[in-house]
C-alpha positions in Angstrom: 121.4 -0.6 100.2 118.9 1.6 102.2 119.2 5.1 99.6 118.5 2.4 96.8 115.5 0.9 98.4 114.4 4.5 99.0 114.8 5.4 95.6 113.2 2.3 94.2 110.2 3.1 96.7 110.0 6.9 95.3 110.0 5.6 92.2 107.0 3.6 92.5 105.0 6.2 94.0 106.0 8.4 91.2 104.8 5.5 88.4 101.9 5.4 89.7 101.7 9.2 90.1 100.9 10.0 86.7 98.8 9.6 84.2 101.8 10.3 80.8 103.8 7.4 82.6 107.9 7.8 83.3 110.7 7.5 80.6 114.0 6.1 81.6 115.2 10.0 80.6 112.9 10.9 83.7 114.7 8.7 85.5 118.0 9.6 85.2 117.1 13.3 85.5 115.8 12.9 88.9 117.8 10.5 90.2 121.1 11.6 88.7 121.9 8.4 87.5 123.2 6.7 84.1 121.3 5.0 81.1 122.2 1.5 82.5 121.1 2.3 86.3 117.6 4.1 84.8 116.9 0.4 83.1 117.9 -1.7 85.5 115.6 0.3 87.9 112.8 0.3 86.0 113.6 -4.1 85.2 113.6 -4.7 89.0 110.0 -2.6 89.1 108.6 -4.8 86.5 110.1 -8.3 88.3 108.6 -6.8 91.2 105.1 -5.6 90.1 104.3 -7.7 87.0 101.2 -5.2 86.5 104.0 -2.1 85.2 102.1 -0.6 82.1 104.4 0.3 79.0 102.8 3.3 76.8 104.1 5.0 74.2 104.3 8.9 74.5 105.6 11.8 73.0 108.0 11.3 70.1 107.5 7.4 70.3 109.0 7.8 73.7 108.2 4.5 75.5 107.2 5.6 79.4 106.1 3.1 82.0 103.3 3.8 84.8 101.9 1.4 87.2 97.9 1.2 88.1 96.7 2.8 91.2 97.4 1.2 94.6 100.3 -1.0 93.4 102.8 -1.5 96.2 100.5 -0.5 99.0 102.0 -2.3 101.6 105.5 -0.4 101.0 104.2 3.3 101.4 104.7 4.0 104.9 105.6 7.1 107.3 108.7 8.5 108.8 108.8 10.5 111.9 109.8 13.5 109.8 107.2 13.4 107.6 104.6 13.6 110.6 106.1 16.1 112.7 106.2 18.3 109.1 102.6 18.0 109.2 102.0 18.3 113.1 104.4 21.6 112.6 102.4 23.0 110.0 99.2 22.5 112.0 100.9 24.0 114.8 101.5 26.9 112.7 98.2 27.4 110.7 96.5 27.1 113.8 98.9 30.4 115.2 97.5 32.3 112.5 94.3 31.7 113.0 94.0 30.1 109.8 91.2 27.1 108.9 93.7 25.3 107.0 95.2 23.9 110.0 91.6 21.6 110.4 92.3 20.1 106.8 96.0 19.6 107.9 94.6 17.7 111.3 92.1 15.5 108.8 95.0 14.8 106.9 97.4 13.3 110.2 94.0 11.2 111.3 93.7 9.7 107.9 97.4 8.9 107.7 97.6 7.4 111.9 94.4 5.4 110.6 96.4 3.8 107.3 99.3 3.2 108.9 97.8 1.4 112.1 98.3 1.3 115.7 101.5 0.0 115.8 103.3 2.1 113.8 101.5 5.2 114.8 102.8 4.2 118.5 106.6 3.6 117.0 106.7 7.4 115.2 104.4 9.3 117.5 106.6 10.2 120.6 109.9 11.1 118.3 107.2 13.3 116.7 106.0 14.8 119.8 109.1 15.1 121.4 110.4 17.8 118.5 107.0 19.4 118.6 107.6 20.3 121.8 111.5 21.1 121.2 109.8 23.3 118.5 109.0 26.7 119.6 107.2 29.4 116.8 107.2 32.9 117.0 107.2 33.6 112.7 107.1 37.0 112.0 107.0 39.0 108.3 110.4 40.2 107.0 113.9 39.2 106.1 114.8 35.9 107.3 118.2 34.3 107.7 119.6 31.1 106.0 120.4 28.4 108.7 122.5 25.3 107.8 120.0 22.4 107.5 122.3 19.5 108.2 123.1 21.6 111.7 119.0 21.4 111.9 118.8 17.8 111.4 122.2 17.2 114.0 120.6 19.1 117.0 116.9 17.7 116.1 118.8 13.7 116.7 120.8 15.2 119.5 117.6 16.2 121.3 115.2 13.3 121.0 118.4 10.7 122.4 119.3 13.6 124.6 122.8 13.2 123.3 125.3 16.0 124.4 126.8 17.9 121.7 129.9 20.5 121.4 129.9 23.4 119.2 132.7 26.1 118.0 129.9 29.3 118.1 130.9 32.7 116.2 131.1 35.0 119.7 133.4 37.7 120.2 134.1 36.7 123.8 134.5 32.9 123.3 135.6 30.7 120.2 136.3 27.7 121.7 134.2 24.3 122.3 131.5 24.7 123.8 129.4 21.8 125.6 125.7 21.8 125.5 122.6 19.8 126.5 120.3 20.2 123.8 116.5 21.4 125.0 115.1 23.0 121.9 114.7 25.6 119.5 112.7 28.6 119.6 112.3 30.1 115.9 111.2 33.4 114.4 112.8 36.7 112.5 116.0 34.5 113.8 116.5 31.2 115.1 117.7 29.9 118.3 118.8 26.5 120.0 117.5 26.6 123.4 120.2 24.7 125.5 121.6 24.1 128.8 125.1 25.4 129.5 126.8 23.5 132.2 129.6 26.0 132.8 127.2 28.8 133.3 124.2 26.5 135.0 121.6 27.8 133.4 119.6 28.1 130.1 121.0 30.0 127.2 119.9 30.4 123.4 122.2 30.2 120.6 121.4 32.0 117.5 121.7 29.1 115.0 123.3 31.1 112.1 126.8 31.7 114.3 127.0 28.0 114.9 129.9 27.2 112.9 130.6 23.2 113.7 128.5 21.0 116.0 129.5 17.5 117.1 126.9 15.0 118.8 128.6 13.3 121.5 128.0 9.8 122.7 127.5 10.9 126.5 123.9 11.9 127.3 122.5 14.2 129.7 119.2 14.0 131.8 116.6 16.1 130.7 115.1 18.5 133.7 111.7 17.0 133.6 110.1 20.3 135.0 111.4 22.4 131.9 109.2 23.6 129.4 109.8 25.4 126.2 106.5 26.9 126.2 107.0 28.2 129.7 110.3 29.4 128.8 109.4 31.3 125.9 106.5 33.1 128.1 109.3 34.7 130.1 110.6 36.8 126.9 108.0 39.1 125.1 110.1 37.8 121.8 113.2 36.0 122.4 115.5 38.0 124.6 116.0 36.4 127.9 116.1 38.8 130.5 114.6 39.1 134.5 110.9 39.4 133.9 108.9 42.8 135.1 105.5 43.8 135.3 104.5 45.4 132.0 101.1 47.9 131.0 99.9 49.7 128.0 97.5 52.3 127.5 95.9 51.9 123.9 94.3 55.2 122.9 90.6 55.0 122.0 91.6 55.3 118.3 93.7 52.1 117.9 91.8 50.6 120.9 90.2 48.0 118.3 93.0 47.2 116.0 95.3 46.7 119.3 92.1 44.2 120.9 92.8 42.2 118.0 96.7 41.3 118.9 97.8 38.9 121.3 100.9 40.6 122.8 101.4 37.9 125.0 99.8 33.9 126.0 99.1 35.4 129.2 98.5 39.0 128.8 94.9 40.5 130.1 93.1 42.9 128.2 91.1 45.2 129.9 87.9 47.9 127.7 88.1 50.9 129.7 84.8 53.2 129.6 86.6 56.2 127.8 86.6 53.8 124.8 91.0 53.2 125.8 92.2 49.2 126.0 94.8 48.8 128.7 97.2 45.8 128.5 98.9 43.5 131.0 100.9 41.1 131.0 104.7 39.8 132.6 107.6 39.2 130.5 111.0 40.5 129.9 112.3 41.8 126.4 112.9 45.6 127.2 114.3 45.8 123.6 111.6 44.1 121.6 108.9 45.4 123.4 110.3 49.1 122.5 110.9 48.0 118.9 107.3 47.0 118.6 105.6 49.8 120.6 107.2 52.1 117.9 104.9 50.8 115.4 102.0 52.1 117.5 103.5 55.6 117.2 101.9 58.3 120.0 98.6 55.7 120.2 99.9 53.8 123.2 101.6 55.1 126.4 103.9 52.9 128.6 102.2 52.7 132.3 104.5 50.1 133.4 107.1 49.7 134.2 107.4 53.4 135.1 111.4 54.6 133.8 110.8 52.2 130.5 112.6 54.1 127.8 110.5 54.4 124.8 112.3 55.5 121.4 112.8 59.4 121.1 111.1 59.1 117.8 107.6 58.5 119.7 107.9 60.6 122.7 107.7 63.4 120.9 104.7 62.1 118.6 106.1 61.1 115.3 
Protein backbone atom coordinates (compact mmCIF):
# COMPACT_ATOMS: atom_id res chain seq x y z
CA UNK A 1 0.00 0.00 0.00
CA UNK A 2 2.90 2.44 0.83
CA UNK A 3 5.08 1.85 -2.83
CA UNK A 4 1.55 2.56 -4.51
CA UNK A 5 0.87 5.72 -2.64
CA UNK A 6 4.43 6.62 -3.56
CA UNK A 7 3.93 5.96 -7.00
CA UNK A 8 0.63 7.67 -7.20
CA UNK A 9 2.39 10.80 -5.39
CA UNK A 10 5.39 10.68 -8.25
CA UNK A 11 2.94 10.58 -10.52
CA UNK A 12 1.31 13.65 -9.67
CA UNK A 13 4.33 15.61 -9.49
CA UNK A 14 5.33 14.32 -12.84
CA UNK A 15 1.54 15.57 -14.37
CA UNK A 16 2.06 18.53 -13.36
CA UNK A 17 5.72 18.54 -14.52
CA UNK A 18 5.14 19.02 -17.94
CA UNK A 19 3.88 21.01 -20.27
CA UNK A 20 3.12 17.80 -23.44
CA UNK A 21 1.10 16.05 -20.53
CA UNK A 22 1.59 12.02 -19.72
CA UNK A 23 0.21 9.04 -21.87
CA UNK A 24 -0.82 5.96 -20.20
CA UNK A 25 2.33 4.45 -22.50
CA UNK A 26 4.49 6.85 -20.17
CA UNK A 27 3.01 5.27 -17.57
CA UNK A 28 3.68 1.93 -17.89
CA UNK A 29 7.17 2.60 -19.16
CA UNK A 30 8.18 4.11 -15.99
CA UNK A 31 6.39 2.35 -13.71
CA UNK A 32 6.73 -1.09 -15.26
CA UNK A 33 3.25 -1.77 -15.06
CA UNK A 34 0.42 -3.16 -17.45
CA UNK A 35 -2.26 -1.26 -19.66
CA UNK A 36 -4.99 -1.94 -17.02
CA UNK A 37 -2.74 -0.60 -13.91
CA UNK A 38 -1.53 2.66 -16.25
CA UNK A 39 -5.57 3.50 -16.38
CA UNK A 40 -6.58 2.73 -13.27
CA UNK A 41 -3.75 5.07 -12.01
CA UNK A 42 -4.42 7.73 -13.94
CA UNK A 43 -8.79 7.13 -12.99
CA UNK A 44 -7.92 7.43 -9.24
CA UNK A 45 -5.77 10.85 -10.23
CA UNK A 46 -8.85 12.20 -11.90
CA UNK A 47 -11.30 11.03 -8.75
CA UNK A 48 -8.78 12.60 -6.82
CA UNK A 49 -8.02 15.96 -8.53
CA UNK A 50 -11.12 16.75 -10.65
CA UNK A 51 -8.95 19.61 -12.24
CA UNK A 52 -6.68 16.59 -14.41
CA UNK A 53 -6.42 18.20 -18.03
CA UNK A 54 -6.93 15.69 -21.05
CA UNK A 55 -4.93 17.00 -24.41
CA UNK A 56 -4.36 15.48 -27.34
CA UNK A 57 -0.67 15.04 -28.51
CA UNK A 58 1.32 13.52 -30.91
CA UNK A 59 -0.31 10.92 -33.20
CA UNK A 60 -3.84 11.68 -31.54
CA UNK A 61 -2.21 10.42 -28.45
CA UNK A 62 -4.46 11.51 -25.58
CA UNK A 63 -1.94 12.66 -22.52
CA UNK A 64 -3.17 13.96 -19.24
CA UNK A 65 -1.39 16.92 -17.13
CA UNK A 66 -2.60 18.64 -14.12
CA UNK A 67 -2.28 22.67 -13.56
CA UNK A 68 0.46 23.94 -11.37
CA UNK A 69 0.25 23.47 -7.64
CA UNK A 70 -2.35 20.71 -7.59
CA UNK A 71 -1.83 18.33 -4.69
CA UNK A 72 0.26 20.79 -2.68
CA UNK A 73 -0.45 19.53 0.52
CA UNK A 74 1.05 15.90 -0.48
CA UNK A 75 4.63 17.03 -1.68
CA UNK A 76 6.60 16.63 1.31
CA UNK A 77 10.39 15.74 2.44
CA UNK A 78 12.15 12.62 3.49
CA UNK A 79 15.21 12.59 5.60
CA UNK A 80 17.10 11.24 2.60
CA UNK A 81 16.22 13.73 0.41
CA UNK A 82 17.67 16.54 2.91
CA UNK A 83 20.74 14.93 3.95
CA UNK A 84 21.32 14.55 -0.24
CA UNK A 85 21.22 18.18 -0.23
CA UNK A 86 23.08 18.97 3.18
CA UNK A 87 25.84 16.36 1.60
CA UNK A 88 26.17 18.14 -1.45
CA UNK A 89 26.61 21.47 0.27
CA UNK A 90 29.02 19.81 2.40
CA UNK A 91 30.88 18.92 -0.56
CA UNK A 92 30.61 22.07 -2.85
CA UNK A 93 31.59 23.96 -0.02
CA UNK A 94 35.10 21.47 0.19
CA UNK A 95 35.85 22.52 -3.10
CA UNK A 96 35.56 25.85 -2.66
CA UNK A 97 32.84 26.01 -5.04
CA UNK A 98 29.91 28.98 -4.92
CA UNK A 99 27.36 26.41 -5.75
CA UNK A 100 27.22 25.21 -2.38
CA UNK A 101 25.42 28.93 -1.36
CA UNK A 102 22.57 28.19 -4.09
CA UNK A 103 22.42 24.56 -2.62
CA UNK A 104 22.05 26.28 1.13
CA UNK A 105 19.14 28.70 -0.49
CA UNK A 106 17.64 25.74 -1.69
CA UNK A 107 17.49 23.71 2.03
CA UNK A 108 16.07 27.20 3.65
CA UNK A 109 13.37 27.40 1.06
CA UNK A 110 12.46 23.83 1.44
CA UNK A 111 12.67 23.89 5.99
CA UNK A 112 10.42 27.14 5.31
CA UNK A 113 7.65 25.02 2.95
CA UNK A 114 7.65 22.31 4.92
CA UNK A 115 7.24 24.08 8.50
CA UNK A 116 8.52 23.80 11.88
CA UNK A 117 7.26 20.72 12.66
CA UNK A 118 8.41 18.70 10.14
CA UNK A 119 11.64 20.29 9.76
CA UNK A 120 12.11 19.26 13.59
CA UNK A 121 10.86 15.50 12.80
CA UNK A 122 13.72 15.08 9.63
CA UNK A 123 16.37 17.31 10.90
CA UNK A 124 18.36 15.29 13.48
CA UNK A 125 18.18 11.80 11.36
CA UNK A 126 19.67 14.31 8.76
CA UNK A 127 22.32 15.53 10.98
CA UNK A 128 23.05 12.50 12.55
CA UNK A 129 24.38 10.95 9.00
CA UNK A 130 25.98 14.20 8.17
CA UNK A 131 28.06 13.75 10.84
CA UNK A 132 28.42 9.82 10.25
CA UNK A 133 29.50 11.14 6.79
CA UNK A 134 33.12 11.81 6.42
CA UNK A 135 34.50 13.31 2.70
CA UNK A 136 37.80 13.14 1.47
CA UNK A 137 36.81 12.83 -2.75
CA UNK A 138 39.62 12.72 -4.69
CA UNK A 139 40.09 12.48 -8.92
CA UNK A 140 40.54 8.93 -10.24
CA UNK A 141 39.12 5.49 -10.49
CA UNK A 142 36.57 4.78 -7.95
CA UNK A 143 35.14 1.53 -6.71
CA UNK A 144 31.49 0.27 -6.98
CA UNK A 145 30.03 -0.20 -3.46
CA UNK A 146 26.78 -2.17 -2.84
CA UNK A 147 24.07 0.40 -2.26
CA UNK A 148 21.56 -1.66 -0.33
CA UNK A 149 24.83 -2.40 2.20
CA UNK A 150 24.87 1.77 2.16
CA UNK A 151 21.40 2.15 3.04
CA UNK A 152 21.72 -1.03 5.90
CA UNK A 153 24.69 0.55 7.80
CA UNK A 154 23.19 4.32 7.29
CA UNK A 155 19.71 2.69 9.52
CA UNK A 156 22.10 0.72 11.68
CA UNK A 157 23.84 4.03 12.70
CA UNK A 158 21.07 6.55 13.34
CA UNK A 159 19.14 3.56 15.82
CA UNK A 160 22.60 2.64 16.86
CA UNK A 161 21.67 -0.94 16.04
CA UNK A 162 24.54 -3.50 16.23
CA UNK A 163 25.19 -5.22 13.04
CA UNK A 164 27.36 -8.54 12.08
CA UNK A 165 29.24 -8.83 8.89
CA UNK A 166 31.08 -11.88 6.97
CA UNK A 167 34.17 -9.22 5.63
CA UNK A 168 36.56 -10.57 2.67
CA UNK A 169 40.00 -10.69 4.99
CA UNK A 170 42.65 -13.14 4.55
CA UNK A 171 43.09 -13.50 8.27
CA UNK A 172 39.43 -13.76 9.38
CA UNK A 173 36.16 -14.85 7.40
CA UNK A 174 33.94 -15.32 10.06
CA UNK A 175 31.03 -12.97 11.73
CA UNK A 176 32.13 -10.18 12.78
CA UNK A 177 30.18 -7.84 15.35
CA UNK A 178 30.35 -4.18 15.01
CA UNK A 179 28.92 -0.92 16.45
CA UNK A 180 28.40 1.24 13.62
CA UNK A 181 30.10 4.98 13.99
CA UNK A 182 30.35 6.14 10.39
CA UNK A 183 31.87 6.23 7.13
CA UNK A 184 34.71 8.05 5.94
CA UNK A 185 34.67 8.17 1.93
CA UNK A 186 37.15 8.96 -0.81
CA UNK A 187 39.40 7.04 -3.71
CA UNK A 188 37.75 4.03 -1.42
CA UNK A 189 35.18 3.84 1.10
CA UNK A 190 35.22 2.89 4.68
CA UNK A 191 32.71 2.11 7.65
CA UNK A 192 34.23 3.58 10.62
CA UNK A 193 33.20 1.12 13.47
CA UNK A 194 33.87 -0.01 16.78
CA UNK A 195 35.21 -3.52 17.28
CA UNK A 196 34.49 -5.03 20.57
CA UNK A 197 36.85 -7.87 20.37
CA UNK A 198 39.72 -5.60 19.62
CA UNK A 199 38.42 -2.44 21.80
CA UNK A 200 39.07 0.02 19.60
CA UNK A 201 38.08 1.80 16.31
CA UNK A 202 38.70 0.08 13.01
CA UNK A 203 37.65 0.93 9.32
CA UNK A 204 36.26 -1.45 7.00
CA UNK A 205 36.69 -0.90 3.39
CA UNK A 206 33.08 -1.19 2.25
CA UNK A 207 33.74 -3.09 -1.10
CA UNK A 208 35.06 -6.53 0.94
CA UNK A 209 31.80 -6.45 2.93
CA UNK A 210 30.24 -9.43 1.67
CA UNK A 211 26.82 -9.81 3.97
CA UNK A 212 25.78 -7.50 6.75
CA UNK A 213 23.01 -8.21 9.23
CA UNK A 214 21.40 -5.39 11.53
CA UNK A 215 20.83 -6.81 14.85
CA UNK A 216 18.07 -5.95 17.24
CA UNK A 217 20.64 -5.25 20.28
CA UNK A 218 21.99 -1.74 20.31
CA UNK A 219 25.02 -0.29 21.56
CA UNK A 220 25.81 3.16 23.32
CA UNK A 221 27.38 5.49 21.26
CA UNK A 222 30.83 7.05 22.96
CA UNK A 223 29.50 10.55 23.25
CA UNK A 224 33.14 12.04 23.08
CA UNK A 225 33.85 10.44 19.52
CA UNK A 226 34.00 12.35 16.69
CA UNK A 227 34.48 11.51 13.07
CA UNK A 228 35.90 14.75 12.27
CA UNK A 229 38.45 14.35 14.92
CA UNK A 230 39.12 10.88 13.88
CA UNK A 231 39.74 11.56 10.45
CA UNK A 232 42.35 14.41 11.61
CA UNK A 233 44.47 11.64 13.02
CA UNK A 234 45.17 10.11 9.40
CA UNK A 235 46.71 12.35 6.60
CA UNK A 236 44.13 10.24 4.22
CA UNK A 237 42.55 7.24 5.76
CA UNK A 238 45.19 4.96 7.16
CA UNK A 239 44.95 4.78 10.81
CA UNK A 240 48.23 4.61 12.28
CA UNK A 241 50.11 6.33 15.78
CA UNK A 242 50.22 10.03 14.79
CA UNK A 243 53.90 11.87 14.40
CA UNK A 244 55.05 15.15 14.02
CA UNK A 245 55.27 15.90 10.31
CA UNK A 246 57.26 19.14 8.15
CA UNK A 247 57.83 20.04 4.55
CA UNK A 248 60.11 22.20 2.89
CA UNK A 249 58.41 23.62 -0.34
CA UNK A 250 61.05 24.98 -2.65
CA UNK A 251 60.65 28.64 -3.74
CA UNK A 252 59.46 27.42 -7.10
CA UNK A 253 56.31 25.43 -6.12
CA UNK A 254 56.18 27.59 -2.97
CA UNK A 255 52.77 29.21 -4.42
CA UNK A 256 51.13 26.35 -6.00
CA UNK A 257 51.85 24.27 -2.65
CA UNK A 258 50.20 27.71 -0.43
CA UNK A 259 47.29 26.92 -2.31
CA UNK A 260 46.67 23.18 -0.75
CA UNK A 261 45.40 22.36 2.44
CA UNK A 262 47.37 19.28 3.37
CA UNK A 263 45.70 19.02 6.51
CA UNK A 264 42.52 20.89 8.82
CA UNK A 265 45.13 21.78 11.13
CA UNK A 266 48.33 22.04 9.35
CA UNK A 267 50.34 25.65 9.70
CA UNK A 268 51.87 27.18 6.86
CA UNK A 269 54.77 29.18 7.41
CA UNK A 270 56.44 32.03 4.04
CA UNK A 271 60.04 31.82 4.79
CA UNK A 272 62.14 34.95 3.54
CA UNK A 273 64.17 32.82 0.91
CA UNK A 274 60.80 32.82 -1.01
CA UNK A 275 60.50 28.49 0.47
CA UNK A 276 56.84 27.64 2.32
CA UNK A 277 57.45 25.14 5.17
CA UNK A 278 54.48 22.93 6.33
CA UNK A 279 53.33 21.54 9.64
CA UNK A 280 51.06 19.74 10.73
CA UNK A 281 50.35 16.03 12.97
CA UNK A 282 48.88 13.09 11.52
CA UNK A 283 49.75 9.63 10.72
CA UNK A 284 49.55 8.06 7.07
CA UNK A 285 53.27 7.27 6.40
CA UNK A 286 52.02 5.69 3.17
CA UNK A 287 49.82 8.31 1.77
CA UNK A 288 51.79 11.00 2.64
CA UNK A 289 54.78 9.41 0.54
CA UNK A 290 52.35 8.61 -2.28
CA UNK A 291 51.46 12.29 -2.48
CA UNK A 292 54.80 13.93 -1.87
CA UNK A 293 55.90 11.99 -5.07
CA UNK A 294 53.77 14.30 -7.04
CA UNK A 295 55.85 17.17 -5.84
CA UNK A 296 58.98 15.42 -7.33
CA UNK A 297 62.59 17.08 -5.99
CA UNK A 298 60.32 20.46 -5.03
CA UNK A 299 59.71 19.51 -1.46
CA UNK A 300 62.12 17.88 1.10
CA UNK A 301 60.90 15.89 4.21
CA UNK A 302 62.17 17.79 7.56
CA UNK A 303 60.16 15.72 9.72
CA UNK A 304 59.98 13.17 10.77
CA UNK A 305 63.70 12.75 10.23
CA UNK A 306 64.23 8.55 8.87
CA UNK A 307 60.71 9.15 6.75
CA UNK A 308 61.39 7.03 3.62
CA UNK A 309 60.53 9.02 0.66
CA UNK A 310 60.23 6.95 -2.79
CA UNK A 311 63.67 6.15 -4.51
CA UNK A 312 62.12 7.72 -7.57
CA UNK A 313 62.48 11.33 -5.88
CA UNK A 314 65.50 11.11 -3.92
CA UNK A 315 67.39 10.99 -6.66
CA UNK A 316 65.43 13.92 -8.50
CA UNK A 317 63.13 12.42 -11.04
Amino acid sequence: MYKKSQTLNDLILWMQDTDDGVSLKDIMEKYDVSLRTAVRMKDSIADKYPQLKEINGRYNTKRWYLPKGTGREMVNFSMEEIHALQNASKLLSSKSMIDAHYVDTVLHKIKAIIGKDATNRIEPDAEALLEAEGYAFRPGPKIIINTEHLKQLRYAIIACNRIKIKYDSEHNKDWRELFPYGFLYGNKHYLIAWDPTKRKMCHFNLNKIKEIEVLNTYFKRDPHFSLKEFSEQAFGVYQEKPFDVEWLFDAEVADSAAQYTFHPKQETIRNPDGTLTVKFRAGGAREMDWHLYTWGKHVKVIKPENFDKRKEYKNGN
